[in-house]
C-alpha positions in Angstrom: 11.7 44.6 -105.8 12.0 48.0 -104.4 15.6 47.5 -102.5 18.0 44.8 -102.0 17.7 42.7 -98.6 20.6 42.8 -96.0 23.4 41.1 -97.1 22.2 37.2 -96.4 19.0 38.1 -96.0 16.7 36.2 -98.2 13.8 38.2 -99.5 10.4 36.6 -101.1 8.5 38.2 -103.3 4.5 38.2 -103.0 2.8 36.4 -106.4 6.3 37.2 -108.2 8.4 33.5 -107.8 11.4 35.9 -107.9 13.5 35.0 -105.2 16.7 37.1 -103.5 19.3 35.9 -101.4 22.1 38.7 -100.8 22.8 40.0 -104.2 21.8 37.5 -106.6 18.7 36.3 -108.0 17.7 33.1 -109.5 13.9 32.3 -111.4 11.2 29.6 -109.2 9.4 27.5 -111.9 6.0 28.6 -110.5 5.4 32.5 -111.0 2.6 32.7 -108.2 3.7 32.0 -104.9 2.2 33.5 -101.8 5.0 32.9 -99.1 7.1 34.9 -96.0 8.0 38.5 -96.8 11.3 38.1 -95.2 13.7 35.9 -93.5 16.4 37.6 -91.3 20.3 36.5 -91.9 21.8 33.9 -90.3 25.1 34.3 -88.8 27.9 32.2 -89.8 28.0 30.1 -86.7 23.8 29.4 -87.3 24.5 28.4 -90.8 27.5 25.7 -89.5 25.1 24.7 -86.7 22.4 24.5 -89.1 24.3 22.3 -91.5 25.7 20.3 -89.0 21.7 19.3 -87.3 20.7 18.8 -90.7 23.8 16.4 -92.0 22.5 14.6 -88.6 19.4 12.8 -90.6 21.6 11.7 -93.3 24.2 9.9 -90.1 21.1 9.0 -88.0 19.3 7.1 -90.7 22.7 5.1 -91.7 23.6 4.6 -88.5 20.6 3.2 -87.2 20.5 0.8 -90.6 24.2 -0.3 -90.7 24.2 -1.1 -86.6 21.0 -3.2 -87.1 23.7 -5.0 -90.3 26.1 -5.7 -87.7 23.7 -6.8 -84.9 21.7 -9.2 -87.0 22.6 -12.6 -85.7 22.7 -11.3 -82.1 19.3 -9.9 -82.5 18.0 -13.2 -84.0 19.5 -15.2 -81.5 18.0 -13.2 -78.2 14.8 -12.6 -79.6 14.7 -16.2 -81.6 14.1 -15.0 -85.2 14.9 -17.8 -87.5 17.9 -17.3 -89.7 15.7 -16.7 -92.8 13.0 -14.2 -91.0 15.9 -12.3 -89.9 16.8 -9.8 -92.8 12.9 -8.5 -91.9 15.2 -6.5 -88.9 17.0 -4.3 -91.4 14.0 -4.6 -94.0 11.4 -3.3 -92.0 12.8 0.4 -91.6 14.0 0.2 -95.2 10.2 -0.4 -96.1 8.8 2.2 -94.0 11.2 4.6 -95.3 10.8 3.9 -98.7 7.1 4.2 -99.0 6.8 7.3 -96.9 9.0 9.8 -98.3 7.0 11.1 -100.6 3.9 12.2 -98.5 6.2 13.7 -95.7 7.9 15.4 -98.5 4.3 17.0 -99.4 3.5 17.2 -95.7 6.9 19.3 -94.7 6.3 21.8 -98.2 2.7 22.3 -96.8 2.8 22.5 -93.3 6.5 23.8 -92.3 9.8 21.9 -92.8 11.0 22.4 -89.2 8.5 20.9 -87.6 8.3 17.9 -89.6 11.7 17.6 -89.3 11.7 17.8 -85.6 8.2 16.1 -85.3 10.6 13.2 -87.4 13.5 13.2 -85.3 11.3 13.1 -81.9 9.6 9.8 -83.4 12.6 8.0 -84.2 14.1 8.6 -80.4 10.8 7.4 -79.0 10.8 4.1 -81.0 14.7 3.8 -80.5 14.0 3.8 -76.8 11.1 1.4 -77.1 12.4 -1.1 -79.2 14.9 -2.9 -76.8 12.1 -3.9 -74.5 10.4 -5.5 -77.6 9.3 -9.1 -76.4 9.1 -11.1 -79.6 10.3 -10.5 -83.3 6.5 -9.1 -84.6 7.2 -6.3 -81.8 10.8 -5.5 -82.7 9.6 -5.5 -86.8 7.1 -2.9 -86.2 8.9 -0.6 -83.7 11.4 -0.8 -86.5 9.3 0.1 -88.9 7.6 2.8 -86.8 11.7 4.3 -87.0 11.8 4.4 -90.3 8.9 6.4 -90.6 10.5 9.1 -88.6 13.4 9.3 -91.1 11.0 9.2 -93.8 9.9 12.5 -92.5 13.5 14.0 -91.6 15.8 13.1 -94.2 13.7 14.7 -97.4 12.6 17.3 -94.9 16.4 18.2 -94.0 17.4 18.3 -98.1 14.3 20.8 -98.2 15.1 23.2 -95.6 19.0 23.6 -97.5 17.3 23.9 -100.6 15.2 26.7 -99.1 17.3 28.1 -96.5 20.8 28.6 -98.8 21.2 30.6 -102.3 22.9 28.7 -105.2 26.1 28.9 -104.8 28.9 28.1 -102.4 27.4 28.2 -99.4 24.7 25.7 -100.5 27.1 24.0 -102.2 28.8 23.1 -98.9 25.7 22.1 -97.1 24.5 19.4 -99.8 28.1 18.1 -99.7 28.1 18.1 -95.5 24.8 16.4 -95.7 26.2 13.7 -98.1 29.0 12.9 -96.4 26.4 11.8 -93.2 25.9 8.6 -94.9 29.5 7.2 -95.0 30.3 8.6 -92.0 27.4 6.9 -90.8 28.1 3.6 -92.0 31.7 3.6 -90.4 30.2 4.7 -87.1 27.1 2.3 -87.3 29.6 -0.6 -87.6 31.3 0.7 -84.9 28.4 1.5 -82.4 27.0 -2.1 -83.5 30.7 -3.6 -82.9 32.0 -1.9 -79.7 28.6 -1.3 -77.8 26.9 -4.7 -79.1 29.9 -6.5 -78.5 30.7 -4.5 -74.4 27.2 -3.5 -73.7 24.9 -5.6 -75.3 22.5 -4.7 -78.5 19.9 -3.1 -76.6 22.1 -0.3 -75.8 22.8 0.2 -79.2 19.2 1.9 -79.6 19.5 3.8 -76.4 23.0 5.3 -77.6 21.1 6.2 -81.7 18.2 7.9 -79.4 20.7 10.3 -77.4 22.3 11.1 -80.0 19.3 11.7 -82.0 17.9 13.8 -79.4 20.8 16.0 -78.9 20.7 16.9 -82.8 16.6 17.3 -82.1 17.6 20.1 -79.2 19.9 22.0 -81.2 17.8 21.5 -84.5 15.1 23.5 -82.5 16.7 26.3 -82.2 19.3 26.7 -85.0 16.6 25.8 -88.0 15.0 29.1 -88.9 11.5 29.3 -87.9 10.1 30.4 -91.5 5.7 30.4 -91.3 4.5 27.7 -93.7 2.1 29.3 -96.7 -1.0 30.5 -95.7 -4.0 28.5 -97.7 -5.5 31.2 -99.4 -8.6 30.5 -102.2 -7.0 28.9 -104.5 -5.5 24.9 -103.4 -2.0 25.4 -103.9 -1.3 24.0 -100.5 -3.8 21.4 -100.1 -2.6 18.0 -99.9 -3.3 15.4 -102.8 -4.2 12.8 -100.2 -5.5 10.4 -102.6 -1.8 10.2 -104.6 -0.3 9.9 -101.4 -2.6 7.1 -100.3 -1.8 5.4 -104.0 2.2 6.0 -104.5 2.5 4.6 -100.8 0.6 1.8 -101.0 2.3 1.3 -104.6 5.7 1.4 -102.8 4.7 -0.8 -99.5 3.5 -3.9 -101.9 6.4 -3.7 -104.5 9.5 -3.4 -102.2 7.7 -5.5 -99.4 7.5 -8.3 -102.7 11.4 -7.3 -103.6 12.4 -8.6 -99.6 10.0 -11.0 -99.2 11.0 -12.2 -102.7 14.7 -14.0 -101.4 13.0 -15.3 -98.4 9.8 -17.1 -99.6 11.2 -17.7 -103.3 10.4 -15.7 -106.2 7.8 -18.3 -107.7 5.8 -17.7 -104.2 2.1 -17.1 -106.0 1.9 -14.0 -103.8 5.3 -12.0 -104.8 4.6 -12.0 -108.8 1.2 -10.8 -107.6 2.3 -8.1 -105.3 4.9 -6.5 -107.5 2.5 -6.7 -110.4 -0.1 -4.7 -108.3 2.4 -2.4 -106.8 3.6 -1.5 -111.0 -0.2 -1.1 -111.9 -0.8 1.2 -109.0 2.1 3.2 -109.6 0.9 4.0 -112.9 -2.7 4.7 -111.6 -0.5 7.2 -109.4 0.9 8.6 -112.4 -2.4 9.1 -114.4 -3.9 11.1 -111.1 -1.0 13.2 -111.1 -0.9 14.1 -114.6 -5.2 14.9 -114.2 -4.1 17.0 -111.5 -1.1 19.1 -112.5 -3.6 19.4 -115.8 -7.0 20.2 -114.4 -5.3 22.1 -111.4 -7.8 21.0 -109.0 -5.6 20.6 -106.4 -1.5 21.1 -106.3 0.0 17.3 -107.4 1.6 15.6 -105.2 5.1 15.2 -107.8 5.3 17.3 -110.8 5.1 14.1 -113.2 6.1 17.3 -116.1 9.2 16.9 -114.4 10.2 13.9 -115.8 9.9 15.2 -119.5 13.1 16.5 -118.9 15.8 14.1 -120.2 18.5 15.6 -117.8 16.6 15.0 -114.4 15.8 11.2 -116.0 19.3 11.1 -116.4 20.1 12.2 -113.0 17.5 10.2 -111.6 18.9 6.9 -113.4 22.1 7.3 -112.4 21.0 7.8 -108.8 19.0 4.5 -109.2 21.7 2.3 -110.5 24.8 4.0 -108.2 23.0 2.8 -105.2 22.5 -0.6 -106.7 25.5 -0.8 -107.0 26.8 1.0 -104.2 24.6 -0.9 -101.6 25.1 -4.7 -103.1 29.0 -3.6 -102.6 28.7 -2.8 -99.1 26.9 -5.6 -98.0 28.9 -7.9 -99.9 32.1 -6.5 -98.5 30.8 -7.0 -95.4 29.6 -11.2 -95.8 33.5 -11.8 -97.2 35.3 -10.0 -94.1 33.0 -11.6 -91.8 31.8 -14.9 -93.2 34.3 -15.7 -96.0 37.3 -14.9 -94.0 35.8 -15.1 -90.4 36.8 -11.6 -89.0 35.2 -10.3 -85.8 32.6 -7.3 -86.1 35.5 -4.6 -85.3 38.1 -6.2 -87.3 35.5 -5.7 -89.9 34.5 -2.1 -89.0 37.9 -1.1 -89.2 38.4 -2.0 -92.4 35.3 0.2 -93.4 37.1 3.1 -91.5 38.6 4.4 -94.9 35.5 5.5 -96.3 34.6 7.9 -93.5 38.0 9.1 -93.7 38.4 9.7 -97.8 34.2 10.8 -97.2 35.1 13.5 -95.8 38.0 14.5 -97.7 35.6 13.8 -101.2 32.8 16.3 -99.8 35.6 19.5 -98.8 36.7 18.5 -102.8 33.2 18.2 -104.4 31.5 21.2 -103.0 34.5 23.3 -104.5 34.3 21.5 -108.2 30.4 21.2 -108.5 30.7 24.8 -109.2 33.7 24.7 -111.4 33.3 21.0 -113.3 31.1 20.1 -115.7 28.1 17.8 -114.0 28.9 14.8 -116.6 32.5 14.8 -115.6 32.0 14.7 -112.2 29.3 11.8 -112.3 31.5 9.6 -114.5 34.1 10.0 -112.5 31.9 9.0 -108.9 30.7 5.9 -111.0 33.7 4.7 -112.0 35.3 5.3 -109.0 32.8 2.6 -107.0 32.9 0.5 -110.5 36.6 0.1 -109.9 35.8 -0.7 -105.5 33.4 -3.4 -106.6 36.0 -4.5 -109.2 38.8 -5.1 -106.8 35.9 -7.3 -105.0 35.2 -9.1 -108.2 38.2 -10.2 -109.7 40.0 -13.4 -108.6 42.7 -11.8 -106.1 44.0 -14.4 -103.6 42.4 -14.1 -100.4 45.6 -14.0 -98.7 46.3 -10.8 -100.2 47.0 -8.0 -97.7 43.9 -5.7 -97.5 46.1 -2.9 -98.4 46.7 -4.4 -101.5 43.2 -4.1 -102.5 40.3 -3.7 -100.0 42.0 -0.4 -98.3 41.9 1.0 -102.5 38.3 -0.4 -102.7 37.0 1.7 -100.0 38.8 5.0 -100.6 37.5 4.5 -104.2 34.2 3.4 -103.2 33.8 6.7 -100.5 34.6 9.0 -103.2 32.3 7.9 -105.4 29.3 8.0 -103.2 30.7 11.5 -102.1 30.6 12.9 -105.7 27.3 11.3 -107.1 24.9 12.3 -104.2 25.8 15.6 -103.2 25.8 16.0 -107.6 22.4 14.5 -107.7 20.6 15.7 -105.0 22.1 19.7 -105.9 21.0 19.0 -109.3 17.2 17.6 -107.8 16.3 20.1 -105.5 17.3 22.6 -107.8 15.2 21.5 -110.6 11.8 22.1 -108.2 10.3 24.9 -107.4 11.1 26.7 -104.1 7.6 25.7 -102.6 8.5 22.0 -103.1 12.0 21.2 -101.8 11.2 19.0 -99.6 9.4 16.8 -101.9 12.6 17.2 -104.1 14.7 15.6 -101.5 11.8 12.8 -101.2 12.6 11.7 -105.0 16.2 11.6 -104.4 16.0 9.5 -101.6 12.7 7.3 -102.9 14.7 6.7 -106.2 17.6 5.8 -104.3 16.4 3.7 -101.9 14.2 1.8 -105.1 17.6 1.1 -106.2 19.0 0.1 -103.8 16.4 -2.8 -103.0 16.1 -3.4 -106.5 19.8 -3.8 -106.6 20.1 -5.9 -103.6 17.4 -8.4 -104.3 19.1 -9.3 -108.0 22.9 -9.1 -106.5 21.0 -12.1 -103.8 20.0 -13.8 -106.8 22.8 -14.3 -108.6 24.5 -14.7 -105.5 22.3 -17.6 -104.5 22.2 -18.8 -108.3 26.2 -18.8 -108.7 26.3 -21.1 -105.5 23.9 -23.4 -106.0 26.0 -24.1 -109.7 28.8 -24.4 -107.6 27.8 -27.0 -105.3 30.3 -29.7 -106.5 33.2 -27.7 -105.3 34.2 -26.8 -101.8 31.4 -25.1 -99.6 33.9 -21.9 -99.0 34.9 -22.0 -102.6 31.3 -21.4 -103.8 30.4 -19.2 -101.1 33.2 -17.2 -102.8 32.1 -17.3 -106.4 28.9 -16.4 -105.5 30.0 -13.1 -103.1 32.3 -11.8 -106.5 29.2 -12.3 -109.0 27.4 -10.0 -106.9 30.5 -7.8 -107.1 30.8 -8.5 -110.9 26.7 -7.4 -111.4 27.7 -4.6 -108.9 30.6 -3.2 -111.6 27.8 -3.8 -113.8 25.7 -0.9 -112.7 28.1 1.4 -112.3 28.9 1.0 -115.8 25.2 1.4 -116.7 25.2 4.8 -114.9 28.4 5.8 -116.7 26.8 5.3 -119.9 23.3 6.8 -119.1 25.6 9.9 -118.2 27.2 9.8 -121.2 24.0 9.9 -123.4 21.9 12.1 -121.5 23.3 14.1 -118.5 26.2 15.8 -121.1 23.7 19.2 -120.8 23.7 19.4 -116.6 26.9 21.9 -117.0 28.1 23.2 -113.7 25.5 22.2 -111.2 26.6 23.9 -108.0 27.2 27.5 -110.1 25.8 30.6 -109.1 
C-alpha cells in the first residue's frame, strides 16, 4: 500500500487479502478479496461501548437459558407441562440455536454483520415479549425456539464483528476475553433474575425484564457497531450463499440433537431416536462431501472451509472446545439438582452460591487477555481444563454433605469460573483467527456449534449414567441414590476434562501464543 492508515484506522486492500490496522499487518488466507477501502478509527470510548454491546449476546443468550433452568417447575406447573415434557422449555432454544449458527454465520459474512446482529437481537425481544402470553406448552416450545434463533444469528455474528473490527493484539485480545466472560456472568444473573423476579414478580416478567434489557443493548449496538458495507457481488460467486449446505448441516443438526433430548425422555431404544441420529450422522457427512465439491470445483464459496479441518491444531482446539463444555455444562446443571433437590435449598440460596463464578469470571478474563499474548496456548488450555476437572472433582468425591460450602463448593466454583474463562476466550481467539477475514462470522458459528454439540452430547450421557447409577442403587435409601447418581455425572464430568487435557497435550503443543501480535 501506498501509505499507512491513521493510527487505528483499518485499511483494506482491493484483490490484495493484505490487511492494516494502525501499524501492523497480518496475511488473510484468501489473496482475492474485494471489500471496503477504508474504515475510520474508533475512539476509545466506541471501542469500550462496542465491546460492551457485543459481550451483551454472549449474557443475553445465558441469561435467557439459565432463568428458563431455574423457572422450570414453575413454568410446568402454570402452563401444565408434565414433569417429563418439561426439559423441551430449555431444549427448544438450545435446538434452534444449535442448528442455526452456521447459516447466520454465512448470512452475516455475506450480507453485513451489523445488521444481522441487530436483525438477531430485535427477534429475540419480540419473542421474549410474546412468550408470557403463550396459552399452552406447544406455544411456549415454539416462541422459545423462535428465541433461539435470534441468538443463533447474534452470538456468531458478535465473535465476527471483533474478529473484523479489532487487529491482533491487545486490544482484541480484551474484547474476546470481555465477550467470554458474558457467559458466567450470565449464568449468575439468570439464576438471579429467575430467583428474585420469578420468585416477587412471577415468571412472565422474567421475559419482559431479558427483552428490555436486550433492547437497550440493540439501541446502543446501533450506533456504536461500525457501519462497514457488506462485499459487493461482483462476477465471480464469492458471496453467494451455499443454500443447499445450509439447508443439509441444519437439518443434519435439528434431527441429531433433537434425537440427543428426546433421547432421556422417550428412552434411547425408542425406534425413532436410533433412527434420527443415524440420519442426522449420514447427512452430516452428505454436508461434508458438498462442501469439499464446492471449495474444489469453486462453483460457489462453501459454506465451512472443510480444508480447515486438515489442520491438526484447529482439530485440537475444536476437541477441546467439545469436551470442556461437556464437561462444563453436565457440572453446572448437576451443581444445581444437589443444592436444590439433594439438599433442598431455595432458588436464591442456590443462586448465591453460583455468585463466585461471576465474581472470579471476571477476575479470569482482566488475567487471560494479558497472558494469551505472553503464554504458550497449551499451557494455558491445560490449565482452564484442569481447573473445571478439579470443580467437578470436589462434586464427585464422597465429601459429607454437611460440609460447609466453603469447604468445597465456594473452591468448586472459583475453579470452575476460571476455567471456562481461559478455555473460550483461548479457543474462540485461536478460531476466528484461523479464517479468513471475509468469514468471521462463520468462525464464531463453529465455536459455538462445536460447543453447543458438546454440550448436549455431554449432557444426554452425564443423564445416562445418572439415571443408570440410580436405578443400581435402588435398594438403598431414595436420597442416598439420588446422591450416587448426581457425583457419577460429576465423576464422567472430571472425565472430560481430562480428555481435553490430553487431546492438548498431543496435538495443540504447536498453538504458541495465541493472542500475540
Amino acid at each position: 500500500m501506498a501509505s499507512d492508515p491513521p493510527n487505528g484506522a483499518l485499511e483494506l486492500g482491493e484483490k490484495t487479502g493484505e490487511i492494516q490496522i494502525g501499524k501492523g499487518s497480518c496475511s488473510l488466507h484468501n489473496h482475492h478479496t474485494q471489500l471496503p477501502a477504508i474504515l475510520p478509527p474508533l475512539s476509545k470510548g466506541r471501542q469500550i461501548a462496542l465491546v460492551f454491546v457485543l459481550s451483551g449476546a454472549s449474557f443475553i443468550n445465558t441469561v435467557s437459558h439459565m432463568s428458563a433452568l431455574i423457572l422450570l417447575p414453575t413454568i410446568g406447573k402454570d402452563l401444565h407441562i408434565p414433569q417429563e415434557r418439561q426439559q423441551w422449555v430449555v431444549e427448544s432454544y438450545a435446538l434452534t440455536f444449535a442448528c442455526f449458527l452456521f447459516l447466520w454465520g454465512r448470512l452475516a459474512d455475506v450480507y453485513g454483520r451489523r445488521w444481522i446482529f441487530l436483525l438477531g437481537s430485535c427477534w429475540i425481544i419480540l419473542f421474549c415479549l410474546v412468550s408470557p402470553w403463550s396459552p399452552n406448552e406447544i406455544t411456549f416450545d415454539i416462541f422459545r425456539g423462535l428465541q433461539g434463533l435470534g441468538a443463533a444469528a447474534n452470538v456468531p455474528t458478535a465473535m465476527g464483528i471483533i474478529g473484523s473490527t479489532f487487529a491482533p493484539g491487545s486490544a482484541k485480545n480484551y474484547a474476546i476475553s470481555l465477550f467470554s466472560a458474558g457467559f458466567p456472568l450470565g449464568s449468575v444473573v439468570g439464576n438471579i433474575i429467575g430467583g428474585v423476579i420469578g420468585a416477587y414478580a412471577g415468571w412472565k416478567w422474567v421475559y419482559w425484564v431479558i427483552a428490555i434489557i436486550t433492547a437497550l443493548i440493540t439501541l446502543v449496538g446501533y450506533f456504536v457497531i461500525p457501519k462497514v458495507p457488506p462485499p459487493s457481488p461482483d462476477a465471480s460467486t464469492k458471496y453467494v450463499v451455499d443454500w443447499f449446505g445450509g439447508v443439509l448441516i441444519t437439518g443434519a443438526l435439528m434431527m441429531f440433537m433433537f434425537g440427543m433430548t428426546e433421547g432421556n425422555v422417550v428412552g434411547w431404544s425408542t425406534p425413532y431416536i436410533p433412527v434420527l441420529l443415524v440420519l442426522g450422522i449420514l447427512v452430516a457427512v452428505g454436508f461434508t462431501f458438498w462442501e469439499l465439491h464446492l471449495e474444489k470445483t469453486g462453483m460457489i464459496r462453501p459454506l465451512m472451509k472443510i480444508s480447515l479441518w486438515n489442520n491438526k491444531t484447529f482439530v485440537a482446539a475444536q476437541l477441546i472446545n467439545f469436551f470442556f463444555f461437556a464437561a462444563f455444562t453436565s457440572y453446572l446443571v448437576y451443581a444445581t439438582f444437589f443444592y436444590q433437590t439433594y439438599l433442598g435449598l431455595s432458588v436464591i440460596q442456590t443462586a448465591l452460591r453460583f455468585l463466585p463464578t461471576g465474581v472470579v469470571g471476571l477476575l479470569a478474563v482482566t488475567l487471560i487477555s494479558q497472558l494469551i499474548a505472553r503464554v504458550d496456548g497449551f499451557h494455558i488450555a491445560t490449565w482452564g481444563c484442569v481447573s473445571t476437572g478439579i470443580a467437578c472433582l470436589l462434586f464427585a468425591i464422597p465429601i459429607p454433605t454437611s460440609t460447609t460450602y466453603w469447604a468445597y463448593g465456594f473452591p468448586a466454583m472459583c475453579l470452575s469460573a476460571l476455567g471456562v474463562d481461559t478455555v473460550y476466550p483461548l479457543v474462540a481467539l485461536f478460531t476466528i483467527q484461523s479464517v479468513p477475514q471475509e468469514d468471521q462470522a462463520m468462525g464464531g458459528s463453529i465455536v459455538s456449534a462445536v460447543g453447543q454439540l458438546g454440550r448436549a452430547i455431554g449432557l444426554a450421557i452425564s443423564t445416562a449414567t445418572q439415571v443408570s447409577v440410580e436405578s443400581n442403587a435402588q435398594d438403598e435409601m431414595p436420597h442416598v441414590a439420588q446422591l450416587k447418581g448426581y457425583r457419577a455425572a460429576e465423576w464422567l464430568s472430571f472425565a472430560f476434562c481430562m480428555f481435553s487435557v490430553i487431546i492438548g497435550a498431543y496435538a495443540f503443543r504447536g498453538a504458541g501464543k495465541v493472542g500475540a501480535k
